[in-house]
PLY file of the C-alpha trace (Angstrom):
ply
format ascii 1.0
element vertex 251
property float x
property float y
property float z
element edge 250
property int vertex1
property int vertex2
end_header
217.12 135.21 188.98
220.82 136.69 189.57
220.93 139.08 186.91
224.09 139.18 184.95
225.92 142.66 183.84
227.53 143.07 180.43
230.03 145.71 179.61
231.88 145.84 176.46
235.37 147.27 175.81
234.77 149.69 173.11
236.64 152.16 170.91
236.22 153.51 167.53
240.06 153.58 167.37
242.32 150.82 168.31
245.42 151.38 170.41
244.11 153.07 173.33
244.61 150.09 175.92
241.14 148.57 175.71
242.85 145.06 176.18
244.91 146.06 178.84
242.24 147.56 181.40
240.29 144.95 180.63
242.77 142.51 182.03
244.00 144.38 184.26
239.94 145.31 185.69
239.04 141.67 185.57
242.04 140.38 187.63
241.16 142.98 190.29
237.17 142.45 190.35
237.46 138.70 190.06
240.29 138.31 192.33
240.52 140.94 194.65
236.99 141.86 195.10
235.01 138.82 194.81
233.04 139.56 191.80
232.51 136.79 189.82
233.61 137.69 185.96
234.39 136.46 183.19
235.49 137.58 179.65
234.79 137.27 175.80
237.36 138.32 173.44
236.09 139.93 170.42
238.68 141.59 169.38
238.94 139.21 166.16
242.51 140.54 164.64
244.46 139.83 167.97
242.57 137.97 170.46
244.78 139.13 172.85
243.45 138.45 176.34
243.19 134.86 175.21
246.65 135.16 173.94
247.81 136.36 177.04
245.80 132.87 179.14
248.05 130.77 177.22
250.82 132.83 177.90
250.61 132.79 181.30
249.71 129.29 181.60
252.48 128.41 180.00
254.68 130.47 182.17
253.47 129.55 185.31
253.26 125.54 184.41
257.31 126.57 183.69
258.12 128.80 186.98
258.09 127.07 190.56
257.62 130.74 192.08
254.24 131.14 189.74
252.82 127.92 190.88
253.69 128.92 194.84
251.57 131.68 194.11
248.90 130.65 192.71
248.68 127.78 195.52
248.67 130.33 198.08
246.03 132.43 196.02
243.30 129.25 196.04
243.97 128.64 199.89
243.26 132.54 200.34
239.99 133.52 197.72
239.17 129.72 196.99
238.62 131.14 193.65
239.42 129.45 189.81
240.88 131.96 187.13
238.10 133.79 185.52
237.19 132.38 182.19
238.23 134.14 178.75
236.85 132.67 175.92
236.90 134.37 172.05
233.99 135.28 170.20
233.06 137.23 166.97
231.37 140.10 167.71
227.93 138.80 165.96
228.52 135.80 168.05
229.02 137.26 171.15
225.78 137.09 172.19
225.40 132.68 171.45
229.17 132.89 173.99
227.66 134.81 176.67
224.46 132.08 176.93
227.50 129.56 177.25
229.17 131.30 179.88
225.87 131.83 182.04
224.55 128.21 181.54
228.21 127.10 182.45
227.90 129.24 185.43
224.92 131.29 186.38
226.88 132.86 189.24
228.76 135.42 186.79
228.48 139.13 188.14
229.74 140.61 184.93
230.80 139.70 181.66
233.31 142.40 180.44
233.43 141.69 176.34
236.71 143.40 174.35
235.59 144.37 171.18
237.45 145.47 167.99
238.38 148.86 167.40
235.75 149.80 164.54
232.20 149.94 164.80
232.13 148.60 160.94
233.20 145.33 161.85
230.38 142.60 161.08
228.41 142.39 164.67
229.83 145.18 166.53
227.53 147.24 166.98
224.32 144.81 167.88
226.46 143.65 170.33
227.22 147.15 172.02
223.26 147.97 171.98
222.91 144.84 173.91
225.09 145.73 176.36
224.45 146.97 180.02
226.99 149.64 179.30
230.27 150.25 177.06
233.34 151.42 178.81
235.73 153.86 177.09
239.23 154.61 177.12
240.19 157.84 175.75
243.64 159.20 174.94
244.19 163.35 174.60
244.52 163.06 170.53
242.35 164.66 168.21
241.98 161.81 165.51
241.29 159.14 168.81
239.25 161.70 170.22
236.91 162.82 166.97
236.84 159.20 166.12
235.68 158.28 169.91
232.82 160.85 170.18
231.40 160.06 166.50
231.12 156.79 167.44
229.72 156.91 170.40
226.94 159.86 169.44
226.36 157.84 166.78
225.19 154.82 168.95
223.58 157.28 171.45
221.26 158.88 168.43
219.86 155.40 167.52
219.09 154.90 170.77
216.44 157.68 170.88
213.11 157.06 171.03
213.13 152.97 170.77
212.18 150.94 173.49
213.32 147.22 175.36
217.30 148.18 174.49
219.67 147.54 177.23
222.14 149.61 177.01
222.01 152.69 179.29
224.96 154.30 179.10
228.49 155.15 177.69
231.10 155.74 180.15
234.52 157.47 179.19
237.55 157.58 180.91
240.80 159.00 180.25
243.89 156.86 180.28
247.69 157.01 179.32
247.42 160.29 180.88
250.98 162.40 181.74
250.86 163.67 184.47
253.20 166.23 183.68
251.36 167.37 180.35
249.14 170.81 180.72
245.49 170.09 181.72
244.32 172.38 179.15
243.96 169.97 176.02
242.06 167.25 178.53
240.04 170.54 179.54
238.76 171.34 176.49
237.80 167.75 175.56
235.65 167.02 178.48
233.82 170.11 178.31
233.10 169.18 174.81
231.81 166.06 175.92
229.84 167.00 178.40
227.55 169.01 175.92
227.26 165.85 174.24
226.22 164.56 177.16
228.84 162.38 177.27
229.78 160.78 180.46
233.13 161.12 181.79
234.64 159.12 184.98
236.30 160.99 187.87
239.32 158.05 187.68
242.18 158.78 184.98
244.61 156.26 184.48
248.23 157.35 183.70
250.85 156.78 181.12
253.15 153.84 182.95
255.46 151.05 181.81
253.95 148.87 185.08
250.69 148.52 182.20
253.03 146.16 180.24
254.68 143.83 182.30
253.54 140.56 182.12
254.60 136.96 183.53
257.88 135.91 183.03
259.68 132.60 183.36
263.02 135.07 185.16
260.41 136.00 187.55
260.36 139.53 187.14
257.56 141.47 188.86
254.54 142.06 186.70
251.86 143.40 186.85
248.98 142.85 184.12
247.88 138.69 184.17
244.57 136.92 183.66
245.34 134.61 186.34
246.54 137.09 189.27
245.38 140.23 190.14
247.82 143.31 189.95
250.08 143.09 192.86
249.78 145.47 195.65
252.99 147.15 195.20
252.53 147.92 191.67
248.42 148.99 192.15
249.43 152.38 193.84
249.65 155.16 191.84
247.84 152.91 188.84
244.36 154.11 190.01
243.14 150.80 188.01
241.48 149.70 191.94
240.09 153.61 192.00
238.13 153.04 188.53
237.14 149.45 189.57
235.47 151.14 192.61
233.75 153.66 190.75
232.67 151.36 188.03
231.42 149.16 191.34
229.42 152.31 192.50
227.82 152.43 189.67
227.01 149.13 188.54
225.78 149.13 192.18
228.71 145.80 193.74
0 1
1 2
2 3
3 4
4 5
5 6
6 7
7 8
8 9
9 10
10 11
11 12
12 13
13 14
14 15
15 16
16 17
17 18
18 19
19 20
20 21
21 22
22 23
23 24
24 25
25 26
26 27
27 28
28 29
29 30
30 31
31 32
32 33
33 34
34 35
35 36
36 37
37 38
38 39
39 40
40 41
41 42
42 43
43 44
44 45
45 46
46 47
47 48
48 49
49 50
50 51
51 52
52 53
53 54
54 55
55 56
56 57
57 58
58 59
59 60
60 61
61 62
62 63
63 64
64 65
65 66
66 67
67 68
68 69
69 70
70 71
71 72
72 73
73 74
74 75
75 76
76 77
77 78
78 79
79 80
80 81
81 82
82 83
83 84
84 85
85 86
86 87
87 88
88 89
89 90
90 91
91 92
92 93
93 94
94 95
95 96
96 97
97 98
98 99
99 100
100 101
101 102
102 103
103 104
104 105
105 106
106 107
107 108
108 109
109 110
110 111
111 112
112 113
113 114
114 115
115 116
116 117
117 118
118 119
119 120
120 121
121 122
122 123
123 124
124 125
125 126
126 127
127 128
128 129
129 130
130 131
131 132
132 133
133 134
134 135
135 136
136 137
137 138
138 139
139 140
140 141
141 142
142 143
143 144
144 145
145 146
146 147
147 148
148 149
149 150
150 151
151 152
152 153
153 154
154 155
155 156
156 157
157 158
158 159
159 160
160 161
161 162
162 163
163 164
164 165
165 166
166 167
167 168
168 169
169 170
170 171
171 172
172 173
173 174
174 175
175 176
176 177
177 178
178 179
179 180
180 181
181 182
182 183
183 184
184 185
185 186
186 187
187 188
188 189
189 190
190 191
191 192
192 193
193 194
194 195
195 196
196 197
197 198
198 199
199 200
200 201
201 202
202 203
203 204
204 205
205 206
206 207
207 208
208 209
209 210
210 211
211 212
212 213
213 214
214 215
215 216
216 217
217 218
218 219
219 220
220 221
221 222
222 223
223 224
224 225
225 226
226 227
227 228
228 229
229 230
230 231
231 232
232 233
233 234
234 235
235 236
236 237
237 238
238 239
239 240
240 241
241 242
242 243
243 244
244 245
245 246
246 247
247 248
248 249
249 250
């Protein structure tokens, strides 16, 4: 049987773009890639990759450019948007049996969960995970809050037996590129003695992350039913970490 890869969207703290990157690394694996994936929103106090569906449906149902485009996206990847549907964490689990006997043909199920491991289900849900992806920011609150929680997960993990999840995997984003290295130094050498595991791909601080859809057309670049144009991908490095979460995941 096809075997089925979950990854949740986790973070102690909220407000370090776990939403966005997962939009933003669904539209490019589903899209541009040919993974099959699709998404359950957890994150129970905004919801707001489902938000952002009916946003862009809307928008695109109201723009003539929109609908060109996504016409000219079926005739190229002869693919359907990817589906988002929202969960509670404790019911994540009962959504992602709908999703695979819906389709069994799903290559990853990326699940956004709420920023605080306290909330009711959160924390089953990340143990039966595959893995748990996490964005980091250089702040010291963010950052003590980030590696308690994940230690935390890691220490119940020892010694029991039959639990999916195999590993945590950081990765630094909002990053300034014109900041001093020294304070994101410092934190990954920390978390390397924990053990902790750290992607090579850093995603920067940009204003591209927010644009959306919009009925004047503008460009945009985050959407759950395109992938992130070309022009605005460069310098994002959002296709460099979906290639090295591919490498590992093994796509």
């Amino acid at each position: 049987m096809k075997q089925t890869l979950l990854v949740a969207m986790s973070n102690q703290k909220g407000g370090v773009g776990k939403s966005t990157v997962t939009i933003l690394l669904a539209g490019y694996l589903h899209y541009v890639k040919g993974i099959n994936v699709a998404v359950v929103d957890c994150d129970t106090l905004q919801h707001s990759i489902s938000h952002m569906r009916g946003r862009d449906m809307q928008t695109v149902e109201k723009t003539d450019g929109y609908k060109q485009l996504m016409m000219v996206q079926w005739e190229n990847i002869r693919k359907k948007a990817y589906s988002v549907v929202d969960s509670t964490p404790a019911d994540a689990r009962d959504k992602i049996g709908e999703l695979l006997e819906a389709d069994p043909n799903l290559d990853i199920i990326l699940v956004d969960l709420p920023g605080s491991l306290s909330s009711d289900g959160v924390f089953k849900t990340i143990i039966n995970m595959d893995y748990v992806l996490t964005p980091v920011v250089a702040d010291r609150i963010v950052m003590q809050s980030t590696m308690s929680f994940a230690t935390a997960v890691l220490d119940y993990l020892k010694g029991k037996s039959g639990i999916p999840l195999k590993d945590f995997l950081f990765f630094w984003n909002r990053v300034d590129r014109r900041a001093s290295t020294e304070v994101y130094d410092a934190y990954r050498k920390i978390m390397e003695r924990l053990n902790l595991k750290v992607l090579e791909t850093v995603l920067p601080e940009s204003r591209r992350f927010d644009k959306e859809l919009s009925v004047k057309g503008k460009p945009f670049f985050r959407s759950t039913l395109f992938p992130p144009p070309q022009k605005l991908l460069k310098g994002s490095c959002i296709d460099e970490l979906a290639d090295e979460l591919c490498k590992i995941l093994k796509f």
